[in-house]
C-alpha positions in Angstrom: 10.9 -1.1 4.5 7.6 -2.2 3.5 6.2 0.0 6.2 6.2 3.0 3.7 2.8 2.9 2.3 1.6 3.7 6.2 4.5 6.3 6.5 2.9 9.2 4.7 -0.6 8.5 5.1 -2.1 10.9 2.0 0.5 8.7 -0.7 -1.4 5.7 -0.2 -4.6 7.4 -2.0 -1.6 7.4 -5.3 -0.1 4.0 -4.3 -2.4 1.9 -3.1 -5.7 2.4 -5.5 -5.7 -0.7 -6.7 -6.3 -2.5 -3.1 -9.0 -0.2 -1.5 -12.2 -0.6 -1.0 -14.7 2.7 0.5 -17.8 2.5 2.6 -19.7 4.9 4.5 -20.3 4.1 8.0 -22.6 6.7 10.2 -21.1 7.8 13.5 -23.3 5.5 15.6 -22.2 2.7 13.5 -18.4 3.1 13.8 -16.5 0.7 15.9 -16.6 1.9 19.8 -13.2 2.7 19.9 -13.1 5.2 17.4 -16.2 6.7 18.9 -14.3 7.4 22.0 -11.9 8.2 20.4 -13.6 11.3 18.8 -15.1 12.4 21.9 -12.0 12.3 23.5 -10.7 15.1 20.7 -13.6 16.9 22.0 -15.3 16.8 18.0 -18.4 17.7 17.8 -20.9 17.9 14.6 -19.2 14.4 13.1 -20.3 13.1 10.0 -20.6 10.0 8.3 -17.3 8.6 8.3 -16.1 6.4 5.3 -15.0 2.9 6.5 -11.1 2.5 4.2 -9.4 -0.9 3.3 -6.3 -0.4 2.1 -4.4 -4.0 1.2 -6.1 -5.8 4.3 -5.6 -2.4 7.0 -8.7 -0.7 7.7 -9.0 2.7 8.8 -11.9 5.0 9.4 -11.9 8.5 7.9 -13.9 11.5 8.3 -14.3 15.2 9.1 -15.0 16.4 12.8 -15.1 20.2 13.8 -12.1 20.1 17.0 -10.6 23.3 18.3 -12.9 25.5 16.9 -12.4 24.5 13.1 -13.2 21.7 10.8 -10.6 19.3 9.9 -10.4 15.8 8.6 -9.5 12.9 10.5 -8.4 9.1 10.3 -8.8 6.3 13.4 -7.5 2.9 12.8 -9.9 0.2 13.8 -8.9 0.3 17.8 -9.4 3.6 17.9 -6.0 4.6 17.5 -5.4 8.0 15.7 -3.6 8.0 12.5 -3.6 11.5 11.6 -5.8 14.6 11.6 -5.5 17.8 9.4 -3.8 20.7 10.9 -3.5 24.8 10.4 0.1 25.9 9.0 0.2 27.4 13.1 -0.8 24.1 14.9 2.5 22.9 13.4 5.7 22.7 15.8 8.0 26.1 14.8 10.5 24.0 12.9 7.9 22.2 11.2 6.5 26.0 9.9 10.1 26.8 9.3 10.5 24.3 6.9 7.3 24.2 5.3 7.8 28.4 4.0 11.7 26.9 2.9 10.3 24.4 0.6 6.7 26.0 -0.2 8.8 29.0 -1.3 6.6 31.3 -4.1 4.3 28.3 -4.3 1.1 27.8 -1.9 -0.2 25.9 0.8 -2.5 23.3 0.4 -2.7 21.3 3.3 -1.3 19.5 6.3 -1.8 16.6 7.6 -0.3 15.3 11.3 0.6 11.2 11.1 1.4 9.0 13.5 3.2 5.4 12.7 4.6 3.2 15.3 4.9 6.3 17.7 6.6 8.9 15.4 5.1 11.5 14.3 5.0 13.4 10.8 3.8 16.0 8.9 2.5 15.3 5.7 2.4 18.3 3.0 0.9 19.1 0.1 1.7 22.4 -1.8 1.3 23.8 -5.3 4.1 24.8 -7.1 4.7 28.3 -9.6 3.4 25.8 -12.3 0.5 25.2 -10.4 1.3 21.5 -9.9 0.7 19.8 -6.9 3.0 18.4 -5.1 3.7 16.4 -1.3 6.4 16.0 1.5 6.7 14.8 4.9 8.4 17.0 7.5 9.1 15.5 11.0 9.0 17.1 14.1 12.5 18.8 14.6 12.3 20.2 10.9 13.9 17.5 9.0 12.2 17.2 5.3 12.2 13.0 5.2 10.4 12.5 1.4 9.5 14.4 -1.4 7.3 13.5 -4.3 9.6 14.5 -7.7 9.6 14.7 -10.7 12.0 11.6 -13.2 14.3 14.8 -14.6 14.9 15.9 -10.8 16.3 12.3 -10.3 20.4 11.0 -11.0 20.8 9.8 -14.4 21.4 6.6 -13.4 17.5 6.5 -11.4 16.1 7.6 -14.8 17.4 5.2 -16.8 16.3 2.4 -13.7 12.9 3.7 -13.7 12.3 4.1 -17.6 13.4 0.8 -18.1 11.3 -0.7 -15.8 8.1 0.9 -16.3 8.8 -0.1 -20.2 5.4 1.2 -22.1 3.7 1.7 -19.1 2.8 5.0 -17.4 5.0 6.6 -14.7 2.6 8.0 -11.8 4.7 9.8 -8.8 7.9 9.4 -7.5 8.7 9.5 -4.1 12.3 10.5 -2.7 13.5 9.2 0.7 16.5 10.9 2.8 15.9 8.9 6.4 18.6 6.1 5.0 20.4 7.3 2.3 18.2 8.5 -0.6 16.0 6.3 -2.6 13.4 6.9 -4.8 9.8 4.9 -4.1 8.2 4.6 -7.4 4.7 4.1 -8.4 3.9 3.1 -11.8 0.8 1.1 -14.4 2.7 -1.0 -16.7 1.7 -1.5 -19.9 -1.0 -4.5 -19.1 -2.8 -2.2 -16.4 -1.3 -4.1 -13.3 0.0 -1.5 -10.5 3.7 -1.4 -10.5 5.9 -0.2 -7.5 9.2 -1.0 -6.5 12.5 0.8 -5.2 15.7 2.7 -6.7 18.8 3.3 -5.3 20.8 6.9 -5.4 23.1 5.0 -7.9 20.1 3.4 -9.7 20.2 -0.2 -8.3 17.1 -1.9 -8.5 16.1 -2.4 -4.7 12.9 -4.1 -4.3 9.7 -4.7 -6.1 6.4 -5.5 -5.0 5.0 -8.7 -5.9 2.1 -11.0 -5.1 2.1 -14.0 -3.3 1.2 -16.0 -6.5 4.5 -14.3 -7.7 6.6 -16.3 -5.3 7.9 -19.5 -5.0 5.9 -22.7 -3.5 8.3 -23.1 -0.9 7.7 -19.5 0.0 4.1 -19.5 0.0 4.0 -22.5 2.3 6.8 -20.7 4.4 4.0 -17.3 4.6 1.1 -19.5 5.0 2.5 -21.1 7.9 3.7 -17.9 9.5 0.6 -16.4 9.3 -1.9 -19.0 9.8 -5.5 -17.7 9.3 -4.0 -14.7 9.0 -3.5 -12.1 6.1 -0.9 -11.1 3.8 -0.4 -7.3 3.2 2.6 -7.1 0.9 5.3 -9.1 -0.5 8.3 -7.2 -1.5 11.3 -9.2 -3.8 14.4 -7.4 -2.2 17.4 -7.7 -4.3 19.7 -6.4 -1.1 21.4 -9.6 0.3 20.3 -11.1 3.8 21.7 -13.9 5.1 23.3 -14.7 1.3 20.0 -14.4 -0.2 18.1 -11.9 -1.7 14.5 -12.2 0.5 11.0 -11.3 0.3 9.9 -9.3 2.7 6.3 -10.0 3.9 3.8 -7.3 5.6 1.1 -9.1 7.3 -1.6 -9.4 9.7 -1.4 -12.3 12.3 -3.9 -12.4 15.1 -5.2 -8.9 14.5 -1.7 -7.2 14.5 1.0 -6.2 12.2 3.5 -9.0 11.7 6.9 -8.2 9.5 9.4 -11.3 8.4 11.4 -12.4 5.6 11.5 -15.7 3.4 14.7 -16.7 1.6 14.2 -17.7 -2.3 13.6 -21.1 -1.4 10.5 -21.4 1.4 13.4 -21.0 4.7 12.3 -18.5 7.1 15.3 -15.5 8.3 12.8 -14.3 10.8 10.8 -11.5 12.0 12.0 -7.5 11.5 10.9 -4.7 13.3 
């Protein structure tokens, strides 16, 4: 759900621009946790590491010499490890197998090792014969879960979704998804400048859309306020998938210092919290 601007870490540098803000933070100034956390990697010779805030979720990124090499890194604020960059032979066997399948004649550029609410991924970039660079995420037995593509490797029926919405804007990448059926994440600037990124179906239905809380309903901002209290909202996604005989929007937030999903119906009533 909304969950997929965490799910492959290195997209959210294409998707999330708009809503990030960069620091630099020196080591002795990071947050304690992370400290220990880097110590615990056994990294030595760590740099300043660049304090990252992403639509309300900070992270901490930086580049730590572990195992012998240097390699770039990301903590969240407790310390917690959201991925580290590894060699093509730190990766599981199935992982490698995959990568030289879909790599092919085109080259390595890098790999990154995620973690999201205990799974674990690896996240690809590659250039292609054209010398285009492209990403996907791999996870651990082998499986290839998304795929940035290009609109003409898309169904007709996606193209003519996607075109139509992005209107006289400018497409920027397209991500396809295979963990529940396919569908295609896209990411686009419409014609005013305003970010633009919502969700296609296989058969080209239209199924979500990002959207701000200003974008919503009175009745629904009073229902997220309330759920969230002196919280913070992340994201709003409008999906057009029925729940409960309504078409919701799905809220990402934070609510006492922790990720809090629900959903509001149309008008302000609350269908409660998803995993």
């Amino acid at each position: 759900m909304i969950a997929r601007c965490i799910l492959a870490w290195f997209f959210c540098a294409a998707i999330c621009t708009a809503e990030e803000s960069r620091s630099t933070v020196a080591f002795s100034a990071l947050p304690a946790a992370v400290q220990k956390a880097v110590q615990k990697l056994g990294g030595t010779d760590a740099a300043d590491f660049e304090r990252v805030e992403v639509e309300g979720e900070v992270s901490y990124d930086g580049e730590i010499t572990a195992s012998g090499r240097k390699r770039e890194i990301s903590f969240g604020e407790d310390g917690t490890l959201l991925s580290i960059e590894l060699a093509f032979n730190e990766t599981p066997p199935a992982v490698q197998k995959t990568v030289r399948a879909v790599i092919g004649a085109g080259g390595l550029v890098s790999i990154y090792r995620t973690f999201d609410g205990g799974e674990t991924g690896y996240d690809v970039t590659m250039t292609g014969k054209d010398g285009q660079e492209r990403a996907f995420t791999v996870e651990e037995n082998g499986t290839v879960s998304s795929t940035e593509v290009a609109l003409a490797e898309t169904p007709a029926a996606v193209q003519k979704t996607v075109t139509g919405q992005v209107g006289a804007g400018k497409l920027g990448t397209i991500t396809k998804y295979s963990d529940e059926g396919i569908t295609y994440d896209v990411e686009a600037t419409a014609a005013d400048g305003r970010t633009q990124e919502f969700s296609v179906g296989y058969d080209g239905k239209m199924l979500s859309i990002k959207v701000t809380l200003e974008e919503t309903g009175a009745d629904v901002q009073k229902t997220i306020r309330g759920q969230i209290g002196t919280g913070k909202v992340v994201r709003i996604d409008k999906s057009f998938e029925m729940r409960k005989k309504v078409q919701p929007y799905e809220v990402e937030a934070i609510k006492d210092g922790k990720p809090f999903y629900f959903s509001v119906g149309p008008n302000g009533r609350f269908l409660g919290v998803d995993e």
